[in-house]
ROKOLMI-296167 format. One record per residue: x, y, z of N, C-alpha, C, O in turn; residue in one letter. Coordinates in steps of 0.05 Angstrom, whole numbers, plus 5000, padded with zeros to 4 digits. Layout:
% residues N
n_east,n_north,n_up,ca_east,ca_north,ca_up,c_east,c_north,c_up,o_east,o_north,o_up,res
X,Y,Z,X,Y,Z,X,Y,Z,X,Y,Z,A $
...
***
This chain:
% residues 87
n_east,n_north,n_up,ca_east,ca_north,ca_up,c_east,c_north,c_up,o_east,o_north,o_up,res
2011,5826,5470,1984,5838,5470,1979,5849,5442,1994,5864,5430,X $
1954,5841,5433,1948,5856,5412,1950,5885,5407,1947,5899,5428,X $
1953,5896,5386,1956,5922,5379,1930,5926,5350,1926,5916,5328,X $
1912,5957,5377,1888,5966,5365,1909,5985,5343,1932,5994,5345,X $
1889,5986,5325,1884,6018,5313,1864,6042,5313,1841,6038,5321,X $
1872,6067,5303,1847,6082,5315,1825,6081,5287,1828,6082,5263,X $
1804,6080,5303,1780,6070,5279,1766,6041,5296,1743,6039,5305,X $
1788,6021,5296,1775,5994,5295,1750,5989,5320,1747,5992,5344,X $
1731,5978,5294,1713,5962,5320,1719,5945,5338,1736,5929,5331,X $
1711,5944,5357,1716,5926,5378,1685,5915,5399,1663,5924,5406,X $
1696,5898,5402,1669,5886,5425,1687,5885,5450,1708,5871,5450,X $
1678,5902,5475,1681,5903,5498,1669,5883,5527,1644,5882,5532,X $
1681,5875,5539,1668,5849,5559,1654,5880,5583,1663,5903,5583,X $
1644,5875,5592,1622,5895,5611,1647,5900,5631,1664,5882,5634,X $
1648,5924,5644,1666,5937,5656,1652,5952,5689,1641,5936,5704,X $
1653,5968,5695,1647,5973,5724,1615,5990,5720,1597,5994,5736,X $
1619,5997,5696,1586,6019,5685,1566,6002,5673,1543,6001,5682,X $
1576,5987,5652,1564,5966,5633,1560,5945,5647,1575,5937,5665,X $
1533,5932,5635,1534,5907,5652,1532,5880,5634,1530,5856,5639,X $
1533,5893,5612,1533,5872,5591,1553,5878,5567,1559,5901,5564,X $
1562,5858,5552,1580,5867,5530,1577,5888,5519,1557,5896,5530,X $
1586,5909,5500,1578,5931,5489,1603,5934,5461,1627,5930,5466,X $
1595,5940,5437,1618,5943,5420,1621,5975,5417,1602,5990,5422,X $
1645,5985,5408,1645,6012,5402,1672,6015,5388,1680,5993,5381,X $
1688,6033,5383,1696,6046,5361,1723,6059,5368,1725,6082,5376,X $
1745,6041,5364,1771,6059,5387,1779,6089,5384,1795,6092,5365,X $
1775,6105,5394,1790,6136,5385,1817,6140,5396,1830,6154,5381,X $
1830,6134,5414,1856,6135,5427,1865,6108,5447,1854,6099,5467,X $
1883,6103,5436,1905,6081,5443,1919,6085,5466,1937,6101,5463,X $
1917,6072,5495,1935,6077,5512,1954,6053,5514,1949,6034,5499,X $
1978,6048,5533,1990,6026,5535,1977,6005,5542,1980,5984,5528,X $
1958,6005,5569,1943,5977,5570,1912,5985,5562,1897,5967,5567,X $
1903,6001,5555,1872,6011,5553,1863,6021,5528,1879,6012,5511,X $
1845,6037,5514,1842,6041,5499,1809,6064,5509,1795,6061,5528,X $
1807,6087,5488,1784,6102,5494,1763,6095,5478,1769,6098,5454,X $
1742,6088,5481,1718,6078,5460,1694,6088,5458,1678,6091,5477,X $
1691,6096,5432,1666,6113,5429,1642,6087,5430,1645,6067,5415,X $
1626,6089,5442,1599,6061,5453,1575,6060,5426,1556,6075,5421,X $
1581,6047,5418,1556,6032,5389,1544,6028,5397,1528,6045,5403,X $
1543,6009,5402,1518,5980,5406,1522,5971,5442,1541,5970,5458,X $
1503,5967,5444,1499,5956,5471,1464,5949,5475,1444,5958,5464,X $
1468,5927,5496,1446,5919,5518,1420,5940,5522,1424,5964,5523,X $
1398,5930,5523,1373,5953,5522,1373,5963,5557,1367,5985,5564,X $
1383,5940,5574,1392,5945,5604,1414,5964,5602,1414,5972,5625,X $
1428,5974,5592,1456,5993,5586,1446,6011,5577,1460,6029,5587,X $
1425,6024,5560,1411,6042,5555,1426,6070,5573,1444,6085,5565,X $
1413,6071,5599,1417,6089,5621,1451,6091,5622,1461,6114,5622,X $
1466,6071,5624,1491,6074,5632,1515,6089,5605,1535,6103,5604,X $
1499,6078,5590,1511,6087,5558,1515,6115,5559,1535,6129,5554,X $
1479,6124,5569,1485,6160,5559,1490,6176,5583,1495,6200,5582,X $
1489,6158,5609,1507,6171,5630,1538,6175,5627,1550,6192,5639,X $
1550,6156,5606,1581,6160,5604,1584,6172,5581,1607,6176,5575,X $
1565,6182,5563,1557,6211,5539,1574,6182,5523,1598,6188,5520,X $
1567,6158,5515,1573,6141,5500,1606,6133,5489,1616,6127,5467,X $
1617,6139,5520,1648,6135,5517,1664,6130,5543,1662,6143,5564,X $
1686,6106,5538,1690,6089,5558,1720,6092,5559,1731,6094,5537,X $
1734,6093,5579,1762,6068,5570,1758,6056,5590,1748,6059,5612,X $
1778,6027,5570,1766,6000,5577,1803,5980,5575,1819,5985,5557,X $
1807,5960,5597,1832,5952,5596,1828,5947,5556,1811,5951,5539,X $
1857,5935,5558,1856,5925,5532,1846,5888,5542,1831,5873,5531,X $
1859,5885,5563,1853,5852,5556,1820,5836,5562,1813,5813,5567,X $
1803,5873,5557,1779,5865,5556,1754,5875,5534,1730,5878,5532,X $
1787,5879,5518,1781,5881,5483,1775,5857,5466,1783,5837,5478,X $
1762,5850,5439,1768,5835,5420,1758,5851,5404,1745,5871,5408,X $
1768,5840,5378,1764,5855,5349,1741,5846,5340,1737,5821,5342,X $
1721,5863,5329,1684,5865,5319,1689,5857,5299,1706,5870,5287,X $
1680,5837,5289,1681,5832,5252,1645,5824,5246,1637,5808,5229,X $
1625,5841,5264,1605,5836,5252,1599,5872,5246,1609,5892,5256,X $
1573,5870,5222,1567,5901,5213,1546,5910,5237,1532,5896,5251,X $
1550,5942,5235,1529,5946,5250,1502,5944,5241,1501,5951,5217,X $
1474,5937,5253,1448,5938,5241,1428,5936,5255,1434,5922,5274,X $
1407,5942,5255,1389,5950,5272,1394,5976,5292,1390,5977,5316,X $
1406,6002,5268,1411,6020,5280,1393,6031,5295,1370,6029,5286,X $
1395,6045,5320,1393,6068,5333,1404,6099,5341,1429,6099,5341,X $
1395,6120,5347,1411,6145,5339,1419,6148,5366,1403,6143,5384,X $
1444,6157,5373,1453,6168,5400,1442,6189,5410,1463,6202,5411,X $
1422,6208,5420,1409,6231,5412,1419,6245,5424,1405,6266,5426,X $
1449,6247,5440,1470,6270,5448,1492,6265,5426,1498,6286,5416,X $
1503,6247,5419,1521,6253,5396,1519,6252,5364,1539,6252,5350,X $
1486,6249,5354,1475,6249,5337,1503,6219,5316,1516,6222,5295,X $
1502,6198,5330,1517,6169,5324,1492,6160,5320,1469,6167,5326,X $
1505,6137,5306,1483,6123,5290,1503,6093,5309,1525,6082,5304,X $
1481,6088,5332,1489,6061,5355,1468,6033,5343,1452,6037,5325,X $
1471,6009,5354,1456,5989,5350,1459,5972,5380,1478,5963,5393,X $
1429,5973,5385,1422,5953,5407,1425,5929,5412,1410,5912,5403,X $
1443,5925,5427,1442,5880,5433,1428,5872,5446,1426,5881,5469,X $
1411,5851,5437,1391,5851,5445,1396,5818,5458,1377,5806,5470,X $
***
């Protein structure tokens, strides 16, 4: 299994809240999971994003590593983050 670090972007496959992919930002490393601060996501995810105050954990084997920049920012307006919408 791959091994995150803390920092790395990641793109997340939609989980039991999300209903569409979502990328975000690992802050803590568990054995199979990982805790993720929520970037970017779905304009349908909107509601579910700031119901989870824009933080998830998520297995790992429904991790991959983000190698695109963020753009077309948007502001988190509870954690004053600078997120981007997938559109």
């Amino acid at each position: 299994m791959l091994q995150y670090k803390l920092g790395e972007l990641v793109l997340c496959q939609p989980n039991g809240v999300m209903t569409k992919e979502f990328t975000g930002r690992i802050k803590k490393v568990y054995e199979n999971s990982a805790f993720v601060t929520i970037y970017e996501y779905d304009d349908c995810d909107e509601q579910n994003a700031a119901d989870l105050v824009y933080r998830t954990v998520i297995a790992k084997k429904n991790i991959t590593r983000a190698i695109k920049k963020l753009a077309n920012v948007k502001r988190c307006p509870d954690l004053g983050m600078d997120v981007k919408i997938i559109s």
